[in-house]
Structure formats: structure tokens, C-alpha cells
C-alpha positions in Angstrom: -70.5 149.8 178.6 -70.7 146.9 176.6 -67.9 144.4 176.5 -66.7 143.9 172.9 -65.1 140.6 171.9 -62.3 140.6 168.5 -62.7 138.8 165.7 -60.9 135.3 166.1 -61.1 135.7 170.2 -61.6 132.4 171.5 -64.3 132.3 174.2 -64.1 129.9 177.3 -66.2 126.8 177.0 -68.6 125.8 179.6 -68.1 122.3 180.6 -71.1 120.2 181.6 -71.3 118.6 184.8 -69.2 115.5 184.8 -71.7 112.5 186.0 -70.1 109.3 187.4 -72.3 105.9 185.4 -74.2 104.0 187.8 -72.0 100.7 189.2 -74.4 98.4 188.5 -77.6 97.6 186.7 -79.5 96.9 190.4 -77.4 99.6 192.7 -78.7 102.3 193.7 -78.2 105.0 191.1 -75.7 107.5 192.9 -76.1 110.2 190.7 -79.3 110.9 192.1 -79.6 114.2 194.1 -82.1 114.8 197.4 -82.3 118.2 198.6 -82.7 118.4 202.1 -84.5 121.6 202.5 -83.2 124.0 205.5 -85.6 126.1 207.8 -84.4 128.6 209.1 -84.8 129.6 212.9 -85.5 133.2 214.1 -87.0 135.1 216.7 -89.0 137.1 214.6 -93.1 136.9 215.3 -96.0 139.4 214.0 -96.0 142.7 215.4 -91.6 142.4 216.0 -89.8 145.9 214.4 -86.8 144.9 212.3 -84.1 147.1 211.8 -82.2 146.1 208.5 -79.3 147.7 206.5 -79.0 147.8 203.0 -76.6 145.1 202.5 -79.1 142.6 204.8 -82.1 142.1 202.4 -82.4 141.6 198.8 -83.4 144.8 196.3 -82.2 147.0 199.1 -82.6 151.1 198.9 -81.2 152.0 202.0 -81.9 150.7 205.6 -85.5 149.5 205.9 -87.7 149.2 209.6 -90.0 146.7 209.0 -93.2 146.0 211.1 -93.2 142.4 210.6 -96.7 140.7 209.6 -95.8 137.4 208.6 -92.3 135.5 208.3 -92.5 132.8 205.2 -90.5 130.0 206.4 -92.3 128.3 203.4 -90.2 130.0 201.2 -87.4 130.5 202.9 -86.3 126.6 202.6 -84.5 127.0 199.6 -81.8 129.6 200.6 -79.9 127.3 203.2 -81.5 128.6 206.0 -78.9 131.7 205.5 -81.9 133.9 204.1 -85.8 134.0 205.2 -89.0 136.0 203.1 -90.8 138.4 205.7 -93.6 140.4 204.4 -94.2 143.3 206.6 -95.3 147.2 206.6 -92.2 150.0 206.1 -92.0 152.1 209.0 -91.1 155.6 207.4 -88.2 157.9 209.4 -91.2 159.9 211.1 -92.3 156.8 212.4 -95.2 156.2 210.1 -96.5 153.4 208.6 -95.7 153.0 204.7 -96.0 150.5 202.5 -96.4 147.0 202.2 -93.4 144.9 201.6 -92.2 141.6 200.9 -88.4 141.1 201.4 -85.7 138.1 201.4 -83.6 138.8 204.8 -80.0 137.6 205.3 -80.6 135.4 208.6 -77.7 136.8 210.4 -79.1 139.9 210.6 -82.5 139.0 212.6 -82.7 138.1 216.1 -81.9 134.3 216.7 -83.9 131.9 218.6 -82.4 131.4 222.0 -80.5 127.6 222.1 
């Protein structure tokens, strides 16, 4: 369905981000942002079996086993640490390998690194 709007509805505006000047022409300019990227820490090496349900990882279908191959922490910096990439093969319900498959896993649901 696609949402219809009548003639002589006002739509909300978007307001742009509201940027604070600079206090002086040799302070440092605080309007600069620095992201500090986030790693995330899990247990999860080659060769691990993950067990994830459909609401864990991104472009779900179901619940997905995954023989993990390689976890990309490289990646993974730009979710704040809440979600990491593994690439891995599908392990079907027989117990077969399937496919290959990259996914982005909700952190929560791997095994954590012992503190």
C-alpha cells in the first residue's frame, strides 16, 4: 500500500543539524567529530559452530548454524561493537555443509570472551 498525501497537506520539515560557531578564531574548532571506532570482543575462532536465531543476524530466514571461517573484526568497528561480520559455511538441518555465507551478528548472541 502506498501512503497517499492530500492536496494542501503540510509535510513535516526536516531540520538540519544545529552547529554551535567556533569560540574563537585560534580554539580548537569544537564542532569537529572523532569517531572512536569499537571492536568488538568474542569468543568466536575458525572451526566454532554458531547457533543463531532469526532476529540475531542481519537478512535473516530463519535460524542459521554457521561453521565459522573467519570473524571480520575489520568490519565490525562501525556498529558499536553491538554487531560483528562472520563469514562462515551454513550447516543444513541434516548436518551438511551448505553454502557460503557472510553475515552481520548481533554480539549478544555469540559467546563472549571470558573477563
Amino acid at each position: 500500500m502506498v501512503p497517499t498525501v492530500r492536496v494542501g497537506t503540510e509535510l513535516p520539515r526536516l531540520r538540519g543539524p544545529q552547529v554551535p560557531p567556533a569560540s574563537g578564531p585560534n580554539a580548537l574548532d569544537e564542532r569537529a567529530v572523532t569517531y572512536l571506532p569499537i571492536t568488538p570482543e568474542v569468543a568466536v575462532v575458525p572451526g566454532d559452530v554458531v547457533h543463531l536465531r532469526e532476529h540475531d543476524y542481519q537478512h535473516s530466514c530463519g535460524p542459521l548454524r554457521l561453521r565459522i571461517i573467519h570473524v571480520r573484526l575489520d568490519l565490525s568497528t562501525w556498529y558499536d561493537g553491538q554487531w560483528v561480520w562472520l563469514e562462515g559455511i551454513e550447516i543444513n538441518t541434516d548436518g551438511r555443509a551448505g553454502r557460503f555465507r557472510q553475515v552481520l551478528a548481533r554480539v549478544a548472541a555469540l559467546p563472549q570472551a571470558e573477563a
